[in-house]
C-alpha positions in Angstrom: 204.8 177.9 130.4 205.4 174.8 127.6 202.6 174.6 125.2 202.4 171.3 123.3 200.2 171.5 120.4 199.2 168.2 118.4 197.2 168.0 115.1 195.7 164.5 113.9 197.3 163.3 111.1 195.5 163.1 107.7 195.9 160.1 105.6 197.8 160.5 102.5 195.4 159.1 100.4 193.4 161.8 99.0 193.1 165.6 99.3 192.0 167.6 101.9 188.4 168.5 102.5 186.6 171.4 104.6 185.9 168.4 107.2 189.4 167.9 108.0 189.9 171.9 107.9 187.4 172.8 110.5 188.8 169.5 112.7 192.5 170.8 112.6 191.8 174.5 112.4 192.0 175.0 116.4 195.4 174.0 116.8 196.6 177.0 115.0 194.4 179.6 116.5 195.9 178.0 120.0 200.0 178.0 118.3 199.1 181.6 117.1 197.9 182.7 120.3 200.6 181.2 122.9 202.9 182.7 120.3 202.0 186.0 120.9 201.6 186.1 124.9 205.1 184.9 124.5 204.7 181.2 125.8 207.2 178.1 124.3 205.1 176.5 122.0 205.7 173.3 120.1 203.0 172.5 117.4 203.3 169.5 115.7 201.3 167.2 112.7 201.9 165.3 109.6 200.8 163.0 106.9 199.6 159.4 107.7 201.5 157.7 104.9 201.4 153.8 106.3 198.4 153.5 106.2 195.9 150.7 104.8 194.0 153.9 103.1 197.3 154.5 100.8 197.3 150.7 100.1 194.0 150.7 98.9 194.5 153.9 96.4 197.8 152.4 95.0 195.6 149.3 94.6 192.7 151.1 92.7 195.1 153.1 90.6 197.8 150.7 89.7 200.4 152.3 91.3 203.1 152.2 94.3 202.0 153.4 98.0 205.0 155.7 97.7 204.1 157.7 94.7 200.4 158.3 96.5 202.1 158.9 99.8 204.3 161.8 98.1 201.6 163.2 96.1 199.3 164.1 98.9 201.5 164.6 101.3 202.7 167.7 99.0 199.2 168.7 99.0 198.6 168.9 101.9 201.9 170.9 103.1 200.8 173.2 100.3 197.3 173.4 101.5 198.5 173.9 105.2 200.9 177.0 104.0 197.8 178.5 102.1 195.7 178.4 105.3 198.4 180.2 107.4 199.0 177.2 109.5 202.1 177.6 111.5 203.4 173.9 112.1 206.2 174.2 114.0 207.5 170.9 111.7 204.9 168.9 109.8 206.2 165.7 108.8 205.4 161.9 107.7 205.4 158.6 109.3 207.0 157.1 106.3 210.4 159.0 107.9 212.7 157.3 108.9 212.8 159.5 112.0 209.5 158.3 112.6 209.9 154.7 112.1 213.4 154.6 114.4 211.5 156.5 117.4 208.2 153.9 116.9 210.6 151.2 117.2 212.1 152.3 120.3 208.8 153.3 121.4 207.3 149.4 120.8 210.5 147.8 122.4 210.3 150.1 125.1 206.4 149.2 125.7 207.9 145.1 125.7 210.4 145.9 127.8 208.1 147.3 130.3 205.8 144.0 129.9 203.0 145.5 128.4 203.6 143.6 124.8 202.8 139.5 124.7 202.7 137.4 122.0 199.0 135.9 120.8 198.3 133.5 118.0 194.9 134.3 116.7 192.6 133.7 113.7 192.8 137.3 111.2 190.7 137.1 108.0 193.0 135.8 105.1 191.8 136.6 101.1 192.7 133.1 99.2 192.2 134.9 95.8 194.6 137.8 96.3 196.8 135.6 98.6 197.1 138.0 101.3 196.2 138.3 105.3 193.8 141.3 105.2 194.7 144.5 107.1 191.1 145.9 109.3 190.1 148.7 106.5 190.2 145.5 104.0 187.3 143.9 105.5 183.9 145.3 104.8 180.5 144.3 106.3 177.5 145.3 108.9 178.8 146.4 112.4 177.7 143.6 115.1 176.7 146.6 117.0 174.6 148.9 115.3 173.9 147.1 111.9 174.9 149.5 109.8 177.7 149.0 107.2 181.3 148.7 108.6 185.0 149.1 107.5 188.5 148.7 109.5 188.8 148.8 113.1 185.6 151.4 114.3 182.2 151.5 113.2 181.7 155.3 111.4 178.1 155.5 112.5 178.2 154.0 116.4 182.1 154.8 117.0 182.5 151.0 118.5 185.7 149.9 118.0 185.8 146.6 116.1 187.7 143.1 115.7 187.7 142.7 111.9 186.5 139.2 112.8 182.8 140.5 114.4 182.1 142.2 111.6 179.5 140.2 109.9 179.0 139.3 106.0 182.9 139.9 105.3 184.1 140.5 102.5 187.6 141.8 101.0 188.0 145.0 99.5 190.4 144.2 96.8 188.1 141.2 95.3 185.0 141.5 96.9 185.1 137.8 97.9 184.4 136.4 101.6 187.8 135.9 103.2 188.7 132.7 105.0 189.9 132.7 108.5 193.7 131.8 109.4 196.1 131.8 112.2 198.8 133.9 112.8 200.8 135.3 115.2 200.9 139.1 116.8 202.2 141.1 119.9 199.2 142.6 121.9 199.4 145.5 124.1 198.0 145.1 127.9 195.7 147.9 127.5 193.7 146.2 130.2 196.6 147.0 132.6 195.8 150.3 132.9 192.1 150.5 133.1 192.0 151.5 136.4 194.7 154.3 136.1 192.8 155.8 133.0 189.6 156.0 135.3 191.5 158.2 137.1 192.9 160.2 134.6 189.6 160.9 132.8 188.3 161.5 136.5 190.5 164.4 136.5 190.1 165.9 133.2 186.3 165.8 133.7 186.7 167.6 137.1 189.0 170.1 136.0 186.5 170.4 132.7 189.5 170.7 130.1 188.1 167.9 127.5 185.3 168.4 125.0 182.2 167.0 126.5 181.9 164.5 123.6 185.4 163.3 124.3 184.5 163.0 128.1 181.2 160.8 127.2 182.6 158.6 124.5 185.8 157.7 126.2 183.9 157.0 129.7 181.4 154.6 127.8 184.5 152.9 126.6 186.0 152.3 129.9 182.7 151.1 131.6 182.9 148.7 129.0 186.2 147.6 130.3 189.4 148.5 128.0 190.4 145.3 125.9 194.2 144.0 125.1 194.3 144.7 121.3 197.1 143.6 118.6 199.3 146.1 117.9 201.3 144.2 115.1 199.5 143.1 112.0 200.7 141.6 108.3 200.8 144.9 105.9 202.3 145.4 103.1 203.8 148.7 104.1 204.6 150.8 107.7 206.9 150.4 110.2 208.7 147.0 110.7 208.3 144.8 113.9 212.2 145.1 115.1 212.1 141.3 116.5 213.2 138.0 115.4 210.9 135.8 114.1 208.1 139.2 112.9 210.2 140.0 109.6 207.8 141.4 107.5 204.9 142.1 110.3 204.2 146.2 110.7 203.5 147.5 113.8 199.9 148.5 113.9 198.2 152.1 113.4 197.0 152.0 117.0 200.6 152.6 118.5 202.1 153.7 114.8 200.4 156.8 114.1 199.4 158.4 118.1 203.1 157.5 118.1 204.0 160.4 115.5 202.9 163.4 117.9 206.4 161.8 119.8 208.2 161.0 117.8 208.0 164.3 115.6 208.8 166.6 118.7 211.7 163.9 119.1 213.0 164.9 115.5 211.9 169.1 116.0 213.9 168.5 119.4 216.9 167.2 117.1 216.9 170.0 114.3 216.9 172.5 116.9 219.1 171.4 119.2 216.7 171.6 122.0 216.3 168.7 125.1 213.0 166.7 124.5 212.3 166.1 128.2 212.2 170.1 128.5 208.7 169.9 126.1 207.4 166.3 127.2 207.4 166.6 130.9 204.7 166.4 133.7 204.2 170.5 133.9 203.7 170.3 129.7 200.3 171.9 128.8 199.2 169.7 125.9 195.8 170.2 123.5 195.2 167.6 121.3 193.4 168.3 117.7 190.9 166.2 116.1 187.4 164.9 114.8 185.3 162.8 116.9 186.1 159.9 115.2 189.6 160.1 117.0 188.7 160.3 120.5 189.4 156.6 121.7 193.0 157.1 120.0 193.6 160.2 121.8 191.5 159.4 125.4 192.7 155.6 125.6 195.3 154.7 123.6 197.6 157.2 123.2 197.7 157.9 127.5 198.1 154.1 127.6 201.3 153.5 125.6 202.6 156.9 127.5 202.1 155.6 130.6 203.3 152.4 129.1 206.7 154.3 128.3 206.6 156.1 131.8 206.1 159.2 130.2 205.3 161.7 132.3 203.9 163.9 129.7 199.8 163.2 129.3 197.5 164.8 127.3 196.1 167.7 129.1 193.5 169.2 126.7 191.4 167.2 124.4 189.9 169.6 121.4 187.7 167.0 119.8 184.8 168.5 116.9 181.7 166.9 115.9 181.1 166.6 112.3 181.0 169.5 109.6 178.0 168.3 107.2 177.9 170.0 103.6 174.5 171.7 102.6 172.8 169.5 105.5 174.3 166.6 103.4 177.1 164.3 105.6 180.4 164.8 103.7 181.0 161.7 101.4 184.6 161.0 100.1 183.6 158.4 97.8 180.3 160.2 96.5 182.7 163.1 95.8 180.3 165.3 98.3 182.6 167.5 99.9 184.5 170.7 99.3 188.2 170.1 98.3 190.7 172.2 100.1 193.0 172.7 96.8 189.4 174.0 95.2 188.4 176.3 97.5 191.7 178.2 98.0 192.1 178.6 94.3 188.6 180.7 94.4 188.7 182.2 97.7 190.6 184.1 100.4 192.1 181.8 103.0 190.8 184.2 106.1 187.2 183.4 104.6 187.9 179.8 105.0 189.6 180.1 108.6 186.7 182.9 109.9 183.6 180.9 108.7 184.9 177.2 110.0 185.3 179.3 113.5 182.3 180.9 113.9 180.2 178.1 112.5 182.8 175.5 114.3 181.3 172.2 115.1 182.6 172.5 118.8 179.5 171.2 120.6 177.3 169.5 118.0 177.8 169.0 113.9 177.1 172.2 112.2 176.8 172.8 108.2 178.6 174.4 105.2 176.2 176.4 102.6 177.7 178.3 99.9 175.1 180.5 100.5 176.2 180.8 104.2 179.7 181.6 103.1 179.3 183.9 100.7 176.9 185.9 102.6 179.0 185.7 106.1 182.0 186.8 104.1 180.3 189.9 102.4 178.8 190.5 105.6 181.1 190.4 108.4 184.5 190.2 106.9 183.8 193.1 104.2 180.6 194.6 105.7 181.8 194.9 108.9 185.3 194.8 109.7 186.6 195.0 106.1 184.6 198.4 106.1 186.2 199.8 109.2 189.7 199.7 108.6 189.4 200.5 105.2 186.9 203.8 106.0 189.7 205.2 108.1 192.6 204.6 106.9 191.0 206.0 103.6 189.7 208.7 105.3 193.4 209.6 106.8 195.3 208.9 103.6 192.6 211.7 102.0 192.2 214.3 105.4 195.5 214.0 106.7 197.9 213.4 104.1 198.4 209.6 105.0 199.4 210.6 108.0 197.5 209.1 111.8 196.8 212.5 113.9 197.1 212.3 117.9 194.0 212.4 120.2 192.7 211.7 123.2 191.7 207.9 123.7 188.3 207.3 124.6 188.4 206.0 127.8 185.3 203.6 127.5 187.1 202.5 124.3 189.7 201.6 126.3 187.9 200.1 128.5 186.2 197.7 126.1 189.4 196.8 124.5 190.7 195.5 127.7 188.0 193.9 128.4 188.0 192.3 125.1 192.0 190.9 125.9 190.4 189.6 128.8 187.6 187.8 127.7 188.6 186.2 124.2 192.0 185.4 126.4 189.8 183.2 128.6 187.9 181.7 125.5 191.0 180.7 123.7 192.8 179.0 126.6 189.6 177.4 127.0 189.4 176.0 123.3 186.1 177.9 123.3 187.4 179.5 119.9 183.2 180.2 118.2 182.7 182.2 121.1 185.9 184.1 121.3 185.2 185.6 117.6 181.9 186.7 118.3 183.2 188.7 121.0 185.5 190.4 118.7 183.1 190.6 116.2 180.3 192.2 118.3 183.3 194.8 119.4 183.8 195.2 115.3 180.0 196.2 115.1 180.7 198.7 118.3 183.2 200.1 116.3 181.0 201.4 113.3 178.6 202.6 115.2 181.1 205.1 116.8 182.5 206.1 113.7 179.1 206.9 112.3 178.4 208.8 115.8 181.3 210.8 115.9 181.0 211.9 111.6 184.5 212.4 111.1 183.6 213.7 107.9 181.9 216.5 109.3 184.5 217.0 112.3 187.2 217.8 110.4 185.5 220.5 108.6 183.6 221.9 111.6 185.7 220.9 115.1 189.3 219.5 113.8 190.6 218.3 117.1 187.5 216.1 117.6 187.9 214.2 114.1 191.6 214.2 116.0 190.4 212.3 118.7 188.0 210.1 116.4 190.8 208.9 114.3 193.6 208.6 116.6 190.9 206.2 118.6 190.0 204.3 115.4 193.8 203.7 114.8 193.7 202.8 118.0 190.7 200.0 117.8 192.7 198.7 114.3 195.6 198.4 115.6 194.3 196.3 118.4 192.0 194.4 116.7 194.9 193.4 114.1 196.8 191.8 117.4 193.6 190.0 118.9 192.0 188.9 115.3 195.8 187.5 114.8 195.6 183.8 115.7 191.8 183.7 113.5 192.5 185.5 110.2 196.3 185.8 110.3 196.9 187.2 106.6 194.5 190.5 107.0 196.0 191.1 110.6 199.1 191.0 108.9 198.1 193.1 106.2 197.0 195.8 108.6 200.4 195.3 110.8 202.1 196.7 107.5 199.6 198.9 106.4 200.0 200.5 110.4 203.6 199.7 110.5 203.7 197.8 113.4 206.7 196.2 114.6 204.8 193.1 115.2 201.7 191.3 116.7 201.5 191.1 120.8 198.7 190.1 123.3 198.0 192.9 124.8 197.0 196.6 124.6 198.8 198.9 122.1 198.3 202.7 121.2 200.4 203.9 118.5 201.9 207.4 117.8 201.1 209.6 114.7 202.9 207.6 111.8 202.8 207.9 108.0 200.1 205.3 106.5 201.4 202.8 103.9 200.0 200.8 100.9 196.6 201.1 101.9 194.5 198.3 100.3 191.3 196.6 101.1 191.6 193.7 103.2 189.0 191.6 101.6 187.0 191.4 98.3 183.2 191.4 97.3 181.9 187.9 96.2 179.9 188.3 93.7 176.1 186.4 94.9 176.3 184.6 91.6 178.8 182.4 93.1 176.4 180.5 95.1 174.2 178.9 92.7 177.6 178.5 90.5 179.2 176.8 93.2 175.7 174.8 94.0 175.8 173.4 90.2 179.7 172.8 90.7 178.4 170.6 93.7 175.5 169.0 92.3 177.7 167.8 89.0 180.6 166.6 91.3 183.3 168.7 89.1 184.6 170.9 92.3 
């Protein structure tokens, strides 16, 4: 089976918050776990770095789009690294792999007839002598009258002409725009209204898209899908390759969908592998993202695919609500939000990964406390699984010389382990990934009640062949817990995997022979309780 994995792409404009972590986090848990059941799997992402977003930042800091574009696009392949995401190849669409493919891509798209030329009125700011890009124009939404930017409303999702916004006024200055003409390419989206229907028909019945994905996209095509430009006058992106457009930039809305393409294209090229044998009609795609990005993904993206006569639509849409910070909505510009460079510096990255998972705003927006954190990670992590593998693997490095005894295997043990394959393999392919590590979890808490049933430390002075048994089967949950806990909290499955000294990390059932122990460790830390009014005040002062 081919297994194409796409994660949005964050703007380079600013770091990384928990919001963009929870949103994205899926995508590795599904890379991880194809991986290990042996599939082909292609996971893609990268920066945004053509945006209107990087414009405005240069703007505000006096400085080139470049050198913001390059700053945070380190970041966040730094960040990425830190949080065990496997990317298959994270890129940029400021490439010029990426630009070349769009190109082709757009003159593909005209080729086909789905591009036409329109002259039409775009807001124009006389004082900084410049046609304004969407996320210039400020103002109230027509729709729901609360304050809008760029292209979609942030509170009612509508998507937006920059022209129906009402009270406009430019970004840079501040100033109410004039209205001029000028001319753009539009796409046909309206061509394929009726071939969508049918395509989000299907995914409903077949139930592989997020409900919210599923409701938001249907509103949009009762609605009926609108033509939309798809070239605008920017100051940076990718350049309209026909005569008469020099200096025009093809638009986000084909630009940046574009990039899950047209970085497979370039992975495809640096491995010397055929792109058609990923992008086909049998391709099992799951697509990555925050609510916000639905339309892009639902509409838009299927639209210039069928546009290109690519075979290869989006199969799985993995679309989270929002991820609110101490029942607070995360606010960039208000500096309410935890940063991603912040919290790895302070804490483990398995933490991070386990406590966006099983507090993972998959069906409805869910919030970050400190206090939660803190007390899920002494809790679970170290209280409860933490514990386990450390208890035995201290207790055989001090009973048995370091060394794992054979037993019997408790054959309702192994029964619940395969069981546990089954179901959390189910809740993976699924995307249902909260649900899949409370199974685990709940297994976890099985697993330290039967070491405190069996007493090991009184077996092995009483009845040695039954601590035997109790150990080997303890081994035996670890081991297997390492492999299914794998695609969740990578770096203390892969501590265990060495501290085992296992070959490596499969999906499915393992029993390991009597082996020699090595560099036992903890896998995770105490935090001490102080940290959550510290990090509270941290918060509160804006200084994370």
């Amino acid at each position: 089976m081919t297994i194409f994995i796409g994660g949005a792409w964050p703007y380079a404009n600013g770091s990384l918050h928990l919001g963009h972590v929870a949103a994205l986090l899926p995508g590795d848990i599904l890379a991880s776990y194809y991986r290990q059941k042996g599939e082909k799997v292609l996971y893609v992402s990268g920066s945004d770095c053509n945006g209107t977003p990087i414009s405005i930042r240069a703007n505000q800091e006096n400085t080139t789009t470049e050198a913001i574009a390059n700053l945070y696009h380190e970041e966040f392949v730094e960040c990425f690294q830190k949080l065990g995401f496997s990317y298959d190849l994270y890129t940029r669409t400021d490439a010029k792999h990426h630009h070349k493919s769009v190109q082709t891509i757009f003159l593909k798209l005209l080729e086909n007839g789905y591009l036409y030329k329109k002259t039409i009125e775009q807001a124009y700011c006389e004082t900084d002598h410049q046609f304004l890009p969407d996320r210039f124009v400020e103002g109230i939404c027509p729709n729901c009258g609360e304050k809008a930017r760029r292209d979609q409303c942030d509170n009612c999702s509508a998507i937006l002409d920059p022209l129906d916004i009402i009270d406009k006024r430019c970004k840079i200055c501040g100033n109410q725009p004039t209205i001029k003409e000028t001319e753009h390419f539009y796409f046909s989206f309206s061509q394929f209204q009726k071939q969508l229907e049918t395509f989000v028909g299907k995914a409903q019945q077949e139930n592989r898209w997020r409900e919210n994905a599923i409701s938001l996209t249907t509103r949009y095509l009762k609605e009926s899908v609108p033509d939309r430009a798809v070239t605008r006058d920017l100051p940076n992106g990718v350049e309209v390759p026909i005569s008469g457009f020099e200096g025009k930039k093809i638009y986000v809305w084909i630009e940046a969908v574009a990039g899950y393409l047209t970085a497979s294209i370039e992975w495809a090229k640096q491995n010397n592998e055929n792109i058609e044998d990923w992008w086909n009609r049998e391709t099992t795609s799951y697509y990555i993202h925050g609510k916000d990005n639905i339309p892009f993904h639902t509409v838009i993206w299927p639209s210039i695919l069928m546009g290109i006569n690519n075979p290869a639509l989006p199969t799985h849409i993995i679309s989270n609500e929002y991820l609110t910070l101490e029942k607070r909505k995360l606010s960039t510009s208000q500096n309410w939000a935890v940063w991603v460079p912040y919290i790895l510096e302070r804490y483990d990255a398995d933490s991070i990964r386990y406590f966006l998972t099983i507090n993972a705003p998959e069906n409805r927006d869910t919030d970050f406390s400190w206090r939660e954190f803190v007390y899920s990670h002494n809790s679970e992590l170290l209280g409860a699984y933490g514990n386990f593998v450390n208890r035995t693997l201290k207790f055989i490095e001090k009973s048995y010389d370091g060394k794992t005894p054979e037993g019997k295997i408790n054959l309702e043990i192994k029964a619940k382990i395969g069981q546990l394959y089954e179901e959390v393999d189910s809740l993976i392919m699924n995307a249902h990934f909260k649900k899949s590590l409370e199974k685990i979890f709940e297994f976890v808490r099985y697993a330290n009640k039967y070491f405190d049933e069996q007493k090991p430390w009184i077996q092995i002075n009483e009845e040695k062949s039954l601590c035997d048994n109790t150990m080997a089967n303890c081994i035996y949950i670890i081991s297997n817990l390492a492999q299914i806990l794998n695609p969740f909290l990578p770096f203390s499955s892969k501590n265990v995997k060495e501290m085992l000294g296992l070959n490596e990390l499969r999906w499915e059932e393992i029993e390991i022979s009597s082996m020699s122990l090595k560099g036992i460790k903890p896998l995770f830390k105490r935090i001490d309780l102080e940290r959550i009014d510290e990090e509270l005040k941290r918060l509160n002062e804006g200084i994370l």
